[in-house]
N, C-alpha and C positions, 0 to 999 in steps of 0.2 A: 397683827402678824409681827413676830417679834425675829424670824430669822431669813434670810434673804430667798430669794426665789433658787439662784444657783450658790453650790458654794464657788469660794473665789478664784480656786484651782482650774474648776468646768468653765467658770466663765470665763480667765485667760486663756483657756485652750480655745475653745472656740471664738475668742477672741483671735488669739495669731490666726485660726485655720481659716477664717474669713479673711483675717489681713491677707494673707498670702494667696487666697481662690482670687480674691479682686485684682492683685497684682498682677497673676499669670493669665489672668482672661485681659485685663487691657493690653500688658505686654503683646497678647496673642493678636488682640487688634489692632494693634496698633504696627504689629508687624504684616499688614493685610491680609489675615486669615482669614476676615471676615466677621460678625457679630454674634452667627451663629457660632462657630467653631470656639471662639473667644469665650462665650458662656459656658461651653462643653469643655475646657481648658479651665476655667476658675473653678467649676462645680469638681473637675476630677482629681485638682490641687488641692481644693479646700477638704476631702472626704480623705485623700492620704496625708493632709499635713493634721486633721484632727488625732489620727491615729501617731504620728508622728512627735509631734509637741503632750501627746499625754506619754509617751514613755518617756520624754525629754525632762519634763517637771514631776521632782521628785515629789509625792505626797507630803503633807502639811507633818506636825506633830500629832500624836493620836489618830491618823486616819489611815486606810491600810486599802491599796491598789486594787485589789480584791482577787491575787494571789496568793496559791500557798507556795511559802517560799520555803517552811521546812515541813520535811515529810517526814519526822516524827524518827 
């Protein structure tokens, strides 16, 4: 297998979006929300900061967001 599982882009993003679901679920425990609440806090962080951080990072050289940006 000669080329990576994700490209390097997809893995930074979900890279931050997990940094940051981890963050706001302990913050959220650690502010006595509870452990439940805490996980429901990190999962709803980590699915808007994926979204978040892929329009944040611009696509590589050669690779294309997969909009169309001109409409001809």
């Amino acid at each position: 297998m000669d080329r990576p599982l994700l490209p390097l882009r997809s893995a930074l993003v979900f890279l931050l979006a997990a940094l940051s679901g981890v963050a706001a679920g302990g913050l959220s425990w650690v502010a006595g929300e509870g452990a439940a609440r805490g996980v429901l806090a990190g999962l709803a962080v980590a699915g808007l900061a994926t979204a978040f951080f892929d329009r944040l990072i611009m696509p590589g050289f050669g690779e294309t967001c997969g909009k169309a940006h001109d409409r001809g």
